[in-house]
C-alpha positions in Angstrom: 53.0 -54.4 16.4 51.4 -54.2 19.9 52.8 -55.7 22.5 52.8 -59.4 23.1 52.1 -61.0 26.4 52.7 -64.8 27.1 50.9 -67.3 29.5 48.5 -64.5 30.0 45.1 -65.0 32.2 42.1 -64.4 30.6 39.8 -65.4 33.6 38.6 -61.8 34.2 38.3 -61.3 30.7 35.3 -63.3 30.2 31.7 -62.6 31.5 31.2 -66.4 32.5 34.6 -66.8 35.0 36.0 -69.7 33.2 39.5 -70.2 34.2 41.9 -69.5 30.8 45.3 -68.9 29.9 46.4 -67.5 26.8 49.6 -68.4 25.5 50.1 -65.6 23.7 48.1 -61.7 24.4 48.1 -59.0 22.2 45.8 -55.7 22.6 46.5 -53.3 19.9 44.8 -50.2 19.9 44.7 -49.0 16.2 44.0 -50.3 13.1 47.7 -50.6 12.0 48.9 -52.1 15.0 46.3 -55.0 14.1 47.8 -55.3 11.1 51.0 -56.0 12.2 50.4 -58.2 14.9 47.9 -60.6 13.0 51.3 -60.5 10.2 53.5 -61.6 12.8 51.3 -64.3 14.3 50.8 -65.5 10.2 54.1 -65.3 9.9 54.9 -67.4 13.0 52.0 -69.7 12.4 50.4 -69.0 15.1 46.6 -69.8 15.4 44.7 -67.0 16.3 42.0 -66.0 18.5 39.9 -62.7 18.4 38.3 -61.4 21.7 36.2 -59.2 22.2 34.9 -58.2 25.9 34.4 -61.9 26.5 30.3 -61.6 27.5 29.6 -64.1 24.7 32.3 -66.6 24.8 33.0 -69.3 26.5 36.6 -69.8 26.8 38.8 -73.6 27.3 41.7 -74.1 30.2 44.2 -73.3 27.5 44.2 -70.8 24.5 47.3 -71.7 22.1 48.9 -69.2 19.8 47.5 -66.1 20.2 44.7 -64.1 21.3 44.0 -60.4 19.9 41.6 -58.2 21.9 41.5 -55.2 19.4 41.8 -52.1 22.0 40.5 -48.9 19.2 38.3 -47.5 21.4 37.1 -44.0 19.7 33.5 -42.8 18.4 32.7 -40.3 16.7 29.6 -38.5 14.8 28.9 -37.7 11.6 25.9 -34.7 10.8 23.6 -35.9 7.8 20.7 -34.3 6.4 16.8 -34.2 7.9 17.6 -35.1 11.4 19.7 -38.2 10.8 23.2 -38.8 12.4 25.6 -41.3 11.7 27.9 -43.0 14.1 30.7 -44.1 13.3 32.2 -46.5 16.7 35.8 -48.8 16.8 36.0 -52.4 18.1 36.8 -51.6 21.4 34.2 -49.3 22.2 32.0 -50.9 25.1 28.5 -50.8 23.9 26.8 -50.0 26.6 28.5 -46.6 27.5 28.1 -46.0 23.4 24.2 -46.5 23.9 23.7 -44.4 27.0 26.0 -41.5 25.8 24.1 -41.5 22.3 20.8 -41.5 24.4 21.8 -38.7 26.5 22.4 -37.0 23.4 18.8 -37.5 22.0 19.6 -39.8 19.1 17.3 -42.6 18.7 17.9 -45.8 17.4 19.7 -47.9 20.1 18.2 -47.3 22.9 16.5 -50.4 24.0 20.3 -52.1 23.3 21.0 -50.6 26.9 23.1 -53.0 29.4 23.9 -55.6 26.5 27.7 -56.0 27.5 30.4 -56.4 25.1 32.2 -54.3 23.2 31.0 -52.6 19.7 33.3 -55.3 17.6 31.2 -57.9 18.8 27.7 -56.6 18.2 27.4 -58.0 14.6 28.7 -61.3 15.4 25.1 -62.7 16.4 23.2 -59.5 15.7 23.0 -58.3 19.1 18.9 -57.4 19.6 16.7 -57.1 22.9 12.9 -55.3 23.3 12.4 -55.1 19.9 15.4 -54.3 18.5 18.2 -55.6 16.3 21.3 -54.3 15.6 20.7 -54.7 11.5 18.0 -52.0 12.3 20.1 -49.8 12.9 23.6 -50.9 10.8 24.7 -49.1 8.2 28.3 -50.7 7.4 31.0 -52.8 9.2 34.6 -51.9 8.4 36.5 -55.8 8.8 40.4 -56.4 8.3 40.9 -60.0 6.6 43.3 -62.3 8.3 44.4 -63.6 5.2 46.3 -60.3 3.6 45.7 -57.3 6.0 43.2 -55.7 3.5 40.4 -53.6 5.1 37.2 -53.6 3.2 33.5 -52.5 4.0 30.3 -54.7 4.1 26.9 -53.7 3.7 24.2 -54.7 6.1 23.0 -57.1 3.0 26.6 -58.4 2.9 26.5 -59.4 6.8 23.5 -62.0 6.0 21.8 -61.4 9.1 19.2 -63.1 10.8 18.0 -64.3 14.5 21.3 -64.1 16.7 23.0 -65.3 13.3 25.1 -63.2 10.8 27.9 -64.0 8.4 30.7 -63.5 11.1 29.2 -67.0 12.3 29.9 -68.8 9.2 31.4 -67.4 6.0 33.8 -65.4 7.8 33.8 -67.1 11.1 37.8 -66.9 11.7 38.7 -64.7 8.2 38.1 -61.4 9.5 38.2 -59.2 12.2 35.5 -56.8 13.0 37.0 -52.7 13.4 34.3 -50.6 13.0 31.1 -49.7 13.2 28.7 -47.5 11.3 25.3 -47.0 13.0 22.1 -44.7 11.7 20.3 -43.0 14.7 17.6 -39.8 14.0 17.1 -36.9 16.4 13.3 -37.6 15.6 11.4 -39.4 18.5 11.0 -43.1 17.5 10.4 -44.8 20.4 10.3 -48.7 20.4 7.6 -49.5 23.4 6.3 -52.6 22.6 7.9 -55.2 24.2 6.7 -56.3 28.1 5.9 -54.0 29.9 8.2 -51.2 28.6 5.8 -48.6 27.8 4.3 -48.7 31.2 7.6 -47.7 32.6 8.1 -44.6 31.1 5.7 -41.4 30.2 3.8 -40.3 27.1 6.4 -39.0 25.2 9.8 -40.4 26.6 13.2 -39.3 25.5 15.7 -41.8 24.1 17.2 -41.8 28.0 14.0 -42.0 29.2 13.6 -45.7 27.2 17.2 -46.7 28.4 17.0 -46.5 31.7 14.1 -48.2 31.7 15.5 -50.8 29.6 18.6 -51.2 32.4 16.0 -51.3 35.1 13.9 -54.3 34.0 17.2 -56.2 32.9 18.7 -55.3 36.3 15.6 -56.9 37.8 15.6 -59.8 35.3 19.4 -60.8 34.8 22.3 -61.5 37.1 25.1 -58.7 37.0 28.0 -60.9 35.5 30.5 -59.1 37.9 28.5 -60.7 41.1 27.3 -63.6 39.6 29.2 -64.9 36.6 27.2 -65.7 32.9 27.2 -64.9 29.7 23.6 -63.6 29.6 21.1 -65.8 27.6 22.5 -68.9 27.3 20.1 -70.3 24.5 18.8 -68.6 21.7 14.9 -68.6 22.0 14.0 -71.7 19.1 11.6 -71.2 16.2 9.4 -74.0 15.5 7.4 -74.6 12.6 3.6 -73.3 12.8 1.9 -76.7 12.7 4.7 -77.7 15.8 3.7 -74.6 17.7 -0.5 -74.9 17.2 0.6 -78.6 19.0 2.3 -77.3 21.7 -0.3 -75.0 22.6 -3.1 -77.3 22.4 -1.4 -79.0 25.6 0.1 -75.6 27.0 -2.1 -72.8 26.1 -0.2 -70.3 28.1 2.9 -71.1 26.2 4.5 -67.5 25.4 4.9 -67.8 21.2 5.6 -65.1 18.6 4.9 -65.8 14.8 7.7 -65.0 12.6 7.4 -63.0 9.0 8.5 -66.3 7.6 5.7 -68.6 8.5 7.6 -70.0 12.0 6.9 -69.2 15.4 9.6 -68.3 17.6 8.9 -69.6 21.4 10.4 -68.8 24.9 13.0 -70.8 25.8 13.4 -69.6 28.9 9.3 -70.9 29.6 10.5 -74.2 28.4 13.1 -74.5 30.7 11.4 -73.0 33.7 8.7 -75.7 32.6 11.0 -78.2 33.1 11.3 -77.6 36.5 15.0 -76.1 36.1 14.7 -72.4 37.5 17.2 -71.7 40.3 18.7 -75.3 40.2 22.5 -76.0 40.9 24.7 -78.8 39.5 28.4 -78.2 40.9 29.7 -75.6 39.6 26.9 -74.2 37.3 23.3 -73.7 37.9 19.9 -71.9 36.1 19.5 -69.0 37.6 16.6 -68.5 40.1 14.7 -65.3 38.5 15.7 -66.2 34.3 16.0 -70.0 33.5 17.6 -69.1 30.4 20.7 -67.8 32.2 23.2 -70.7 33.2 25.3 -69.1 35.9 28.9 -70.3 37.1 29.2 -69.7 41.3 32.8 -70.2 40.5 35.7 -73.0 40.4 34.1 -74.7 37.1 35.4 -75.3 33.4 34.1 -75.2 30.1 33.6 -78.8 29.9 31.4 -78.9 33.0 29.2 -75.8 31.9 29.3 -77.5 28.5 27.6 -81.0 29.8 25.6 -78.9 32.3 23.9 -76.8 29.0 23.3 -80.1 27.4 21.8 -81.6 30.2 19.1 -78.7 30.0 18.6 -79.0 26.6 17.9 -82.6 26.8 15.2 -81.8 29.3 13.6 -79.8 26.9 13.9 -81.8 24.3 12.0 -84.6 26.1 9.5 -82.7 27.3 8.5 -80.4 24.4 10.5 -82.3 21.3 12.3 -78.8 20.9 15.3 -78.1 19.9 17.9 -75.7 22.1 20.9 -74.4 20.9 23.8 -72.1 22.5 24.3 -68.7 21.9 27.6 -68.1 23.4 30.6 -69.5 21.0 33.6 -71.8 21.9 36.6 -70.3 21.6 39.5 -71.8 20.3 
């Protein structure tokens, strides 16, 4: 069993800043040492609450029971046949170190994933994607260990149900199972993914998968706030789909409205434009604000609590809704 910390502070554990102690801590670093401490804390009765690296979470004042941050931190790569590797990456892998060690390695497949914080446990949860890409593009099987008996057992990218920021970890198995690792499929073929803003433009004709994820850091350093100088949790909202007659109304008053029709029929809109169209970019309420360069950041300049940035989000949404009759809702989960 790893090693179990009490009244343990969590505040620099999440990407947002919220104060948080834990009653109970526990960080075990291989598969078997998960076992045993989620046992115990069945055992004991203790509720429990997984962690990952905190940049999607928003976290209460008190945690009770206790919290598990699995700690297996070791990738590794598997040769298959006409150019295509497979990666195979534990919970506690940071992703964005996997992505730009893959890259530098010419393996494509993750590359525009670059600067997405976290750690590799967590991707699945809401299907981690940005310029382009999804993680169930490039998923071939999650390894999870079931709270309920200790049993390890692998799903298949079907199996996960994913969709838009969504994926099974967020409601069948939201609290059943814990997330161990990760098997990705990358190619040493070039497949480069350019057609999101202005991507392409910032890199040359024929790019290597480093090339792409530079690039990728550069426009999100120039776009987001760096959590550990401004505290956030990255995009706040997910970006809404409407349906298609909603979306032809919309633009008939705001033809400049940024909209992308969906494979289903929808039409998935910007909710960062809705907000900025709101008049919210770069304003401050307390504790929490929208930031000044991306109104769908929320940002905490420190000394606030979940409840504040809570009624602070909803006081945004609630602007949009009034304005546009468009529904926002929150990507980063409550814990506890």
């Amino acid at each position: 069993m790893a090693t179990i910390r009490r009244q343990w502070d969590l505040s620099h554990a999440n990407t947002l800043g919220l104060p948080c102690i834990a009653e109970r801590f526990a960080a075990p670093d291989s598969v078997e040492a998960l076992r045993d401490t989620l046992t115990g804390a069945r055992e004991q009765g203790w509720p429990v609450t997984l962690l990952g690296g905190g940049s999607n979470l928003i976290l209460p004042e008190h945690l009770p029971g206790l919290v598990v941050q699995p700690a297996m931190a070791d990738w590794w790569q598997e040769e298959c046949s006409n150019g295509r590797v497979r990666i195979h990456a534990e919970a506690g892998v940071n992703w964005h170190r996997l992505v730009m060690a893959l890259a530098a390695r010419g393996l494509w497949g993750i590359e525009n994933l670059a600067l997405i914080p976290g750690h590799c446990g967590a991707a699945p949860i809401q299907n981690i994607g940005a310029y382009g890409v999804e993680l169930a593009d490039v998923l071939e099987a999650v390894e999870v260990l079931h709270l309920a008996d200790g049993s390890l057992t692998w799903l298949s990218p079907e199996a996960c149900e994913f969709g838009y920021r969504e994926s099974i970890f967020k409601g069948a198995l939201a609290g059943r199972v814990v997330i161990t690792r990760l098997v990705l499929g990358l190619s040493r073929q070039a497949g480069p993914r350019l057609g999101y803003g202005d991507l392409s433009s910032r890199v040359g004709v024929s790019p290597s998968p480093q090339e792409v994820a530079e690039a990728v850091c550069a426009i999100r350093r120039e776009k987001l706030p760096d959590p550990a100088e401004l505290c956030n949790a990255g995009s706040f909202f997910k970006n809404p789909q409407v349906a298609a007659e909603k979306a032809e109304r919309l633009l008939g008053e705001y033809p400049e409205m940024p909209h992308f029709p969906q494979s289903d029929g929808r039409v998935k809109l910007a909710a960062g434009w809705l907000i900025d169209r709101c008049g919210l970019k770069g304003c401050r309420d307390g504790h929490f604000g929208v930031h000044q360069r991306q109104a769908l950041v929320l940002v905490h300049f420190g000394g606030g609590s979940a409840r504040e940035l809570l009624d602070f989000a909803a006081r945004v949404a609630d602007s949009v809704r009034e304005r546009f009759g468009v529904e926002l809702q929150r990507e980063p989960r409550l814990a506890g």
